[in-house]
C-alpha positions as CSV (number, residue, x, y, z in Angstrom):
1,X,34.2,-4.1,20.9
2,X,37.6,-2.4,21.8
3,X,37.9,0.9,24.3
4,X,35.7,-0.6,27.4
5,X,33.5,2.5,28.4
6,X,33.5,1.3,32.0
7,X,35.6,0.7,34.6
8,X,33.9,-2.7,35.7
9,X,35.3,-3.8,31.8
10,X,31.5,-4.6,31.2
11,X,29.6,-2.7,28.5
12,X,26.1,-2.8,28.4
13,X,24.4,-3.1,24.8
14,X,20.8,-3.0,23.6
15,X,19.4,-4.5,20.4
16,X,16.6,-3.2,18.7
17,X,14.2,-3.1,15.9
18,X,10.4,-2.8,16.2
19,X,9.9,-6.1,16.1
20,X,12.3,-7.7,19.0
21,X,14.2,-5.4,22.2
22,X,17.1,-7.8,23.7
23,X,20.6,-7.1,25.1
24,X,24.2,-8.6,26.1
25,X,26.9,-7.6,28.0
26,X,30.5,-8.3,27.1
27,X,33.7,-8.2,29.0
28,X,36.5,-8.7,26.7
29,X,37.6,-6.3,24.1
30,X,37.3,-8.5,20.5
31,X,35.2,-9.1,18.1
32,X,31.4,-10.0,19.4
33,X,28.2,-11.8,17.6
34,X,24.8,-11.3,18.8
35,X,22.6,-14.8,16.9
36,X,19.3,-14.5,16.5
37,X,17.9,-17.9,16.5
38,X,14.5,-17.0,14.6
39,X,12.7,-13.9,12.7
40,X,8.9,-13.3,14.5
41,X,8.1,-13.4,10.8
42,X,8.8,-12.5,7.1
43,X,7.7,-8.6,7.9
44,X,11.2,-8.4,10.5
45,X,13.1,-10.1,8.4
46,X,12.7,-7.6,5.6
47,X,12.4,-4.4,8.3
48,X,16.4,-5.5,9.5
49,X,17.4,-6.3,5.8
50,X,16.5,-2.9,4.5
51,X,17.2,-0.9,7.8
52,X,19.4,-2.8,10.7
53,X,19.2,-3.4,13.8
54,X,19.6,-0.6,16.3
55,X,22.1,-0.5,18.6
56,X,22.4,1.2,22.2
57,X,25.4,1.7,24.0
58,X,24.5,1.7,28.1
59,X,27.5,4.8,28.1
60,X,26.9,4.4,31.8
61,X,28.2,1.1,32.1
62,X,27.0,-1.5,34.5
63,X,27.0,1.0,37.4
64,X,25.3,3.7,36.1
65,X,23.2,1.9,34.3
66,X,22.3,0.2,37.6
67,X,22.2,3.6,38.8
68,X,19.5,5.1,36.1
69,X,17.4,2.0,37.0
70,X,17.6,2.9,40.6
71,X,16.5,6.8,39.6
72,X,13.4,5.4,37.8
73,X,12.3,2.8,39.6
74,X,11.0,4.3,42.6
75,X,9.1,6.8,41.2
76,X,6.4,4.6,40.7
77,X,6.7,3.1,44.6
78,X,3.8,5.0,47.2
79,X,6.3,5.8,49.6
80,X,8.1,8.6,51.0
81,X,11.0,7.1,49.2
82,X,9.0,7.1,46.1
83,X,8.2,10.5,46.8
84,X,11.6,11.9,47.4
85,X,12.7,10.2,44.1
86,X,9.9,12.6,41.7
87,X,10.8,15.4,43.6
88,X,14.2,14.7,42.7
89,X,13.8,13.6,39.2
90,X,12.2,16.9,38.4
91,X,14.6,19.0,40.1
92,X,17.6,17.2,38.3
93,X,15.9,16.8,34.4
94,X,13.5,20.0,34.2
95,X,15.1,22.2,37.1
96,X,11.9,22.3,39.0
97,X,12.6,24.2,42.6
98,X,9.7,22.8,45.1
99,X,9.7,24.9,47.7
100,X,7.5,24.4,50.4
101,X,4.5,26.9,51.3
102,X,3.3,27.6,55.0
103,X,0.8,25.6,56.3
104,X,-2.4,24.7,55.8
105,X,-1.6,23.1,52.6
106,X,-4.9,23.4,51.6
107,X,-7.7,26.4,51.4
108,X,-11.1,26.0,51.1
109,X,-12.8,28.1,48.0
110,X,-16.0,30.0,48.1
111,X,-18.0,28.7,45.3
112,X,-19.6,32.2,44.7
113,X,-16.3,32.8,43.0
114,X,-15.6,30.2,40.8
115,X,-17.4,30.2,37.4
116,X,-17.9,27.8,34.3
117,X,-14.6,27.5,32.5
118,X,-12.2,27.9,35.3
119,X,-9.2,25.4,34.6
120,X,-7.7,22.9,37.4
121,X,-4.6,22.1,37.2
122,X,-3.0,18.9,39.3
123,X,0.4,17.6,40.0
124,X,0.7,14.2,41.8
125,X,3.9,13.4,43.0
126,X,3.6,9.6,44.4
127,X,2.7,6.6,43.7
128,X,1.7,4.8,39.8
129,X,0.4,8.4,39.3
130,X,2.8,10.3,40.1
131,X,5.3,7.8,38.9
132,X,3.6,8.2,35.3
133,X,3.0,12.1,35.7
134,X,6.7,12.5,36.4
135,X,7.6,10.8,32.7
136,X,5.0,12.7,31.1
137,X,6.1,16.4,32.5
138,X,9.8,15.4,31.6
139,X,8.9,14.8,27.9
140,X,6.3,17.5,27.4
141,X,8.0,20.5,29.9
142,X,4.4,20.7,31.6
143,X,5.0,21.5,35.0
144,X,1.9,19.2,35.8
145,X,0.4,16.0,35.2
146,X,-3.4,16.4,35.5
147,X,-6.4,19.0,34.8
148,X,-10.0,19.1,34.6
149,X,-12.3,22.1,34.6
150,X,-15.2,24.0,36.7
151,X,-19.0,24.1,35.8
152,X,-21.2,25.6,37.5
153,X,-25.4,24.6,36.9
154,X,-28.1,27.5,36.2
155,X,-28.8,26.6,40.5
156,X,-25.1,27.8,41.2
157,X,-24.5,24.1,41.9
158,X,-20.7,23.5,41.3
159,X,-19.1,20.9,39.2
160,X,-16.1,19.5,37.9
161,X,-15.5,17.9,34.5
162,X,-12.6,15.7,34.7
163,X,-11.0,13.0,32.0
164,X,-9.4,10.2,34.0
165,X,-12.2,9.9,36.4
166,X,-11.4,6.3,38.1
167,X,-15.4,4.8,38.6
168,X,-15.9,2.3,40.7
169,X,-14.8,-0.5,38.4
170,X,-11.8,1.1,38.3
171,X,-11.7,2.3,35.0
172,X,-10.3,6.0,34.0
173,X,-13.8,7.5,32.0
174,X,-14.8,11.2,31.3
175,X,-17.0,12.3,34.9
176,X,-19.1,15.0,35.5
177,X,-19.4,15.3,39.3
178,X,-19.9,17.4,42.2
179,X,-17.4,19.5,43.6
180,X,-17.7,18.7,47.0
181,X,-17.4,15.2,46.0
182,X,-14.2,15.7,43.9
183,X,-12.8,17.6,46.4
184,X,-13.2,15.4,49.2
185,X,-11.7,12.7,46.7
186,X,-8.2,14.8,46.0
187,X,-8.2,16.1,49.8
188,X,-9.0,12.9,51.5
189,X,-8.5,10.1,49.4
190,X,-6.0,10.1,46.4
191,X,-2.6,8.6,47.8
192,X,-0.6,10.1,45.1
193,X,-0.2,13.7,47.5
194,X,-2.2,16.0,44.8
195,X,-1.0,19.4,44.1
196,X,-3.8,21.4,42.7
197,X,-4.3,25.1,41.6
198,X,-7.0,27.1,40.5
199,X,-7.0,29.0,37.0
200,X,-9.7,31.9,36.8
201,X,-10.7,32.8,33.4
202,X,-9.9,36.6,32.3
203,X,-13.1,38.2,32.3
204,X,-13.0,39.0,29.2
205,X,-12.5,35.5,27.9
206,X,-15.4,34.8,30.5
207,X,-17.3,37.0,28.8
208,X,-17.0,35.1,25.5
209,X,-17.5,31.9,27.3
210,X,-20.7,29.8,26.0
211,X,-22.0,28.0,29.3
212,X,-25.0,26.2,27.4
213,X,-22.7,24.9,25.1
214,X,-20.2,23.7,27.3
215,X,-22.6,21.8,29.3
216,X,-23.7,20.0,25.9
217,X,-20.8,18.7,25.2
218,X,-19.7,17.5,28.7
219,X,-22.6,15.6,29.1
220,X,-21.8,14.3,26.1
221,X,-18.9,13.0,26.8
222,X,-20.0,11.9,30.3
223,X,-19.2,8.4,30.6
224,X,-17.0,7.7,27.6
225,X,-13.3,6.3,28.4
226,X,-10.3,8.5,29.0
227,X,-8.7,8.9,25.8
228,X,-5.7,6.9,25.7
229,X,-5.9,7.2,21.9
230,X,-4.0,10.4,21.5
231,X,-2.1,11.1,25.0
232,X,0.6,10.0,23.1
233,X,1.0,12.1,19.7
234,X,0.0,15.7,21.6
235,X,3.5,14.9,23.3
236,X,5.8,14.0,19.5
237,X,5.2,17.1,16.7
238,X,9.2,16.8,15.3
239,X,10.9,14.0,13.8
240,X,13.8,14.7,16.4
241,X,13.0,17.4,18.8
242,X,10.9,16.0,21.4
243,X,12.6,13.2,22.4
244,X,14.8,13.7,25.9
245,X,18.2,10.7,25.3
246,X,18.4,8.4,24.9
247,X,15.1,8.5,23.4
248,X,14.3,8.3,19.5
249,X,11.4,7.2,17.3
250,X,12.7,3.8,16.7
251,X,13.3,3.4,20.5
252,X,9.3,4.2,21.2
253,X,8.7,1.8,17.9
254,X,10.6,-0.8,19.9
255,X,8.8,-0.6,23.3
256,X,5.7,-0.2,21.3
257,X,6.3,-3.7,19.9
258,X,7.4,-4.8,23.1
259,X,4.1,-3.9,25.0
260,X,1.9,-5.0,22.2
261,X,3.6,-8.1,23.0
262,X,2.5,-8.2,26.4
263,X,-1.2,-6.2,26.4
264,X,-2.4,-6.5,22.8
265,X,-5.1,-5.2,24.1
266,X,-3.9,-2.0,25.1
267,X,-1.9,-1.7,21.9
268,X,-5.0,-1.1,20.4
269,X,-5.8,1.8,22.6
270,X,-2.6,3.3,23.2
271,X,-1.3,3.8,19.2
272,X,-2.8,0.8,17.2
273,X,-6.0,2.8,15.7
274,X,-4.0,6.2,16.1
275,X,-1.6,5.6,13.7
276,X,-3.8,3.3,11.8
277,X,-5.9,7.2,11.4
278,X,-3.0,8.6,10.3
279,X,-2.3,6.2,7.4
280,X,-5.9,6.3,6.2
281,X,-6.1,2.6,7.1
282,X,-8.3,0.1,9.4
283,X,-7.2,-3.0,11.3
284,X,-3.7,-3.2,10.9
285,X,-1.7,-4.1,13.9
286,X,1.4,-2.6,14.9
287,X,3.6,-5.4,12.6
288,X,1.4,-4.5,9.4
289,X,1.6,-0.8,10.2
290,X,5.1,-1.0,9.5
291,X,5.4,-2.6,6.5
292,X,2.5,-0.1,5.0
293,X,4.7,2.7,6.1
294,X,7.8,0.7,4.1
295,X,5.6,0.2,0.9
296,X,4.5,4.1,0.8
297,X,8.4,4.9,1.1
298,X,8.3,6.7,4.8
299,X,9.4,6.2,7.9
300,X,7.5,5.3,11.4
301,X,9.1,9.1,13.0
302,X,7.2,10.3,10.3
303,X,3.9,8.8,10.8
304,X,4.4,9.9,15.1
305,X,4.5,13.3,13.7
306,X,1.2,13.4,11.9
307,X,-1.1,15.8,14.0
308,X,-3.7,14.4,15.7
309,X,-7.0,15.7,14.9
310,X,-10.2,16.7,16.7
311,X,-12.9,15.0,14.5
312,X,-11.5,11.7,14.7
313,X,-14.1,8.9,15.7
314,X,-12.1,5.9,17.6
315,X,-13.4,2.5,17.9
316,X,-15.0,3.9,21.5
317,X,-16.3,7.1,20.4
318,X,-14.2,10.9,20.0
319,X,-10.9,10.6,22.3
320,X,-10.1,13.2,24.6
321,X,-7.3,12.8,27.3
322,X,-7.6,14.9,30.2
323,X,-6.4,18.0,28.9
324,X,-8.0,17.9,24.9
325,X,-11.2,17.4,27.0
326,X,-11.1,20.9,28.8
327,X,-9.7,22.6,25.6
328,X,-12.4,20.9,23.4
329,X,-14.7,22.6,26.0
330,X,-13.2,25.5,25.4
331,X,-13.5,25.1,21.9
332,X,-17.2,24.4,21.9
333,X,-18.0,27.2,24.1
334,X,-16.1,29.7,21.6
335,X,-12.9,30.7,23.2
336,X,-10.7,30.0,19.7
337,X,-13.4,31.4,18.0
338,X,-12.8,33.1,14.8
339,X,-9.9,29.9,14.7
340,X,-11.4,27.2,16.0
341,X,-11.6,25.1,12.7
342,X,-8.0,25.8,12.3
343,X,-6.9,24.5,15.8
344,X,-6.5,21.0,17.2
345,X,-6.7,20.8,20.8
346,X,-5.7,17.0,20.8
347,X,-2.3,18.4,19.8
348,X,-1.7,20.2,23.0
349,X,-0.5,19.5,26.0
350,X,-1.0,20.4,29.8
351,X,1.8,23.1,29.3
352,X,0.1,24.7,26.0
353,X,-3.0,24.9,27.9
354,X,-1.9,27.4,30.8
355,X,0.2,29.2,28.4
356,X,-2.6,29.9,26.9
357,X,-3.1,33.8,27.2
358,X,-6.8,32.8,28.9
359,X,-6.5,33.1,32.5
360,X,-7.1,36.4,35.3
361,X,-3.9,38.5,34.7
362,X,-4.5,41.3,37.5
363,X,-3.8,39.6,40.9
364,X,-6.2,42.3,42.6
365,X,-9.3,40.2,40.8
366,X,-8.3,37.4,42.3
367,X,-10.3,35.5,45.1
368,X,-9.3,36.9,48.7
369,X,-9.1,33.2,50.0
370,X,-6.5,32.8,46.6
371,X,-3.0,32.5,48.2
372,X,-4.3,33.6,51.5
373,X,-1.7,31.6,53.8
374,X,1.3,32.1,51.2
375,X,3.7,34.6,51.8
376,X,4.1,34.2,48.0
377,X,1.2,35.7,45.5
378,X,1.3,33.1,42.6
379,X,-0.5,34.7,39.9
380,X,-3.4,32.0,40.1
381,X,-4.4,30.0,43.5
382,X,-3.2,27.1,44.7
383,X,-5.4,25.3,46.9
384,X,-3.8,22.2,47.7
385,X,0.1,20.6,48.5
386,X,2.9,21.1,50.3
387,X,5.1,22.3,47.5
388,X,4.4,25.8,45.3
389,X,3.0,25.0,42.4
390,X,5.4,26.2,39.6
391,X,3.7,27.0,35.6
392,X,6.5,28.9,33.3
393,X,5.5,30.5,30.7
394,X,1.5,30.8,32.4
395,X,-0.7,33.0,30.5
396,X,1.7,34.5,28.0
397,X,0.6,33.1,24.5
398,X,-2.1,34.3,22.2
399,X,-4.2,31.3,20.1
400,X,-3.0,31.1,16.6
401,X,-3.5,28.5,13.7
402,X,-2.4,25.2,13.9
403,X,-1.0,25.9,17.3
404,X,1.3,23.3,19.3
405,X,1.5,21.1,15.8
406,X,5.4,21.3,14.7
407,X,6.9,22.1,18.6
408,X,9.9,20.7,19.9
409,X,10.0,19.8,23.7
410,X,13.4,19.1,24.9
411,X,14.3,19.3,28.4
412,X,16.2,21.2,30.3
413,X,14.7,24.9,28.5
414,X,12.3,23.4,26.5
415,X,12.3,26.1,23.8
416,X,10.4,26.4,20.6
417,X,9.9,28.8,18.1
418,X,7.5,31.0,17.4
419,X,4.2,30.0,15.9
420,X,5.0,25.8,15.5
C-alpha cells in the first residue's frame, strides 16, 4: 500500500468473495498481508484459486466512510431524524425535489369514481419501510416503493388487492380487503408517513379491462406470501448497468453469502430457489450454486440477469411481489393482450408499471375531489402526504415484447434504450 488516500493516513479495505466478506485497515504505507486462517470449504478454496479475491478500496477513507455509514443508517430509524435522512438521500442520489403541498394532506375519494383496475401507488418515507423503499427506488429509479390496485364487487363494494399485506401474525401475504379498512390502515396507522396516489385507468384500457377475471385470480392469490422470490431479479436485467457504486455482481454475491450465513432461512426465499430456476436445478444452496455455475463455464452476473418468468411455481406457490401482482392482474384481465405470452411482468418494476402508457391522460376526466387542495394539477391524484408525489416518465410507454428484460437502471438519469 503506498499513496494513502486519506488524510487520517488510514485506508479502509474490504475483502470479498462469495463465500467470506471481511476487512482491515492499515496505516503505514508498505507492503500488507491479509491471512486467512481457514477455507469454509473445498468449493472457496477453488472459487479464489480460479478467480481472486475481491478487493474494495473505502476511497472515502475513515471519515467518509464514517460519513456514508452515517447517511444510511438512519434511514431505517422512525424518527424525524430518520425521516429527514430519506428525504435527503433521494434528493442527493436520484434528484428527487419534495415539495410540500397545502394542507389537508389527505382527500377523501368518492368511491362512485374509482373502478376495477385503478393502480395505487405508495411511497413511505420512515421507518424499516421506508428505510428499505429508499434502497429500492435508488437502484430501480422508481420514484415509489409500494402499490396495490382497486376492485370493485358486482355490489359497488370497494376493494384493494395489495401484496405485502402485514396479517396479524405479522407476516407480509397477498390480501384482498376492504377499502375503508386499508384506508383507515395507511391514514391512521402505518408509522412509515405514506405517500399515496391514485392512477385511473384510460377509458379505453378500461374498456378492455376483464373484471371477472381479475377477481379470479386475486382470490386466488388471496392468502399466499409476498413474493420475495423475485423482488430481486425485476431490479438486475445487465451484467453491469444496474448496479449504482460501489455496487457489482460479485458485491451482491458477497452479501448474499453473508446473509445466508445469518438467515438460511431467508436465503431460500430471497435468491436460493430463484437462481436455482434459473439453472434448471433443485436444492442447491447458495455454495453449490456457485460451483454449478463454474462447471457450465459462466459467471454468477450472468445467472442475476436471467429474466424472471411468470409461470414459475416456487416452493410456496406462483411469486408475485407487490407490483408483479397488480401487472399479473393486468395480465389476466387482458390489458397486454395480443402480447401477453411474450411479456413477464415479474421483470418489471414499480417505475415500468406507471410508465406504462395505461393510465387517464386528459386531466378534465379526472375526479373533481383529484388534486382538489393543490395548487398543482398532477396528472393523476394524490390523496395522501405532505410531499408531491413525483412519477417521471408516467404514462408515456406503449407494451411491447419482452419489455423491462435487458434495461439498465443507473442513477442519477436512469436512461435506457429503446425497447430493452
Amino acid at each position: 500500500v503506498s499513496k494513502a488516500h486519506s488524510w487520517t493516513c488510514l485506508d479502509l479495505y474490504l475483502f470479498a468473495s462469495p463465500y467470506r466478506v471481511t476487512w482491515d485497515y492499515y496505516f503505514l504505507s508498505r507492503e500488507h498481508t491479509l491471512e486467512i486462517d481457514k477455507w469454509e470449504d473445498r468449493a472457496e478454496y477453488e472459487y479464489v484459486k480460479n478467480k481472486g479475491i475481491s478487493i474494495f478500496l473505502m476511497q472515502a477513507g475513515m471519515l467518509g466512510t464514517l460519513e456514508a455509514l452515517w447517511e444510511v443508517f438512519p434511514l431505517f430509524t422512525n424518527t424525524g431524524w430518520g425521516e429527514s435522512a430519506n428525504l435527503g438521500f433521494l434528493k442527493k442520489h436520484m434528484g428527487a425535489s419534495f415539495e410540500s403541498r397545502p394542507q389537508p394532506w389527505y382527500t377523501n375519494i368518492s368511491v362512485d369514481d374509482i373502478h376495477s383496475g385503478d393502480f395505487l401507488v405508495i411511497s413511505k418515507i420512515r421507518g424499516r419501510w421506508g428505510g428499505f423503499e429508499t434502497l429500492e427506488k435508488w437502484v430501480t429509479g422508481s420514484y415509489a416503493g409500494h402499490s396495490a390496485v382497486f376492485l370493485k364487487d358486482s355490489e359497488g363494494k370497494l376493494w384493494v388487492g395489495e401484496s405485502g399485506h402485514e396479517n396479524e401474525k405479522g407476516e407480509d401475504i397477498i390480501a384482498v380487503i376492504p377499502w375503508d379498512e386499508w384506508w383507515d390502515l395507511e391514514l391512521n396507522k402505518d408509522d412509515s408517513n405514506p405517500h399515496i396516489a391514485v392512477l385511473p385507468l384510460h377509458p379505453d384500457v378500461r374498456a378492455k379491462f376483464n373484471e371477472t377475471a381479475a377477481w379470479e385470480y386475486a382470490l386466488s392469490m388471496a392468502g399466499k406470501p409476498y413474493g420475495y422470490h423475485n423482488m430481486l431479479f425485476s431490479w438486475i436485467d445487465t451484467i453491469d448497468g444496474n448496479y449504482p457504486p460501489p455496487l457489482d455482481a460479485h458485491l451482491v454475491a458477497s452479501a448474499m453469502t453473508v446473509w445466508s450465513k445469518m438467515q438460511p432461512e431467508y436465503a431460500a426465499n430471497l435468491w436460493n430457489e430463484a437462481l436455482n430456476k434459473r439453472l434448471g436445478t433443485k436444492g442447491l444452496d447458495l455454495s453449490d450454486i456457485l460451483v454449478e455455475i463454474e462447471k457450465r463455464g459462466s459467471s454468477f452476473d450472468q445467472l442475476l440477469t436471467v429474466p424472471e418468468q411468470d409461470d414459475w411455481i416456487y416452493s410456496d406457490g406462483k411469486s408475485t411481489s407487490c407490483i408483479a401482482f397488480v401487472l399479473e392482474m393486468y395480465k389476466e384481465a387482458g390489458l397486454f393482450d395480443p402480447i401477453a405470452d411474450a411479456i413477464q411482468v415479474t421483470e418489471f418494476t414499480i417505475k415500468d408499471a406507471y410508465t406504462l402508457r395505461f393510465f387517464e391522460n386528459n386531466s378534465s376526466r379526472l375526479p373533481k375531489w383529484c388534486n382538489d387542495a393543490d395548487n398543482v394539477k398532477l396528472p393523476y391524484c394524490q390523496i395522501l402526504g405532505k410531499y408531491r408525489m413525483e412519477l417521471p416518465g408516467f404514462n408515456s410507454m406503449d407494451p411491447y415484447p419482452h419489455m423491462n428484460e435487458r434495461c439498465p437502471s443507473k442513477p442519477p438519469k436512469y436512461s435506457r434504450p429503446p425497447n430493452c
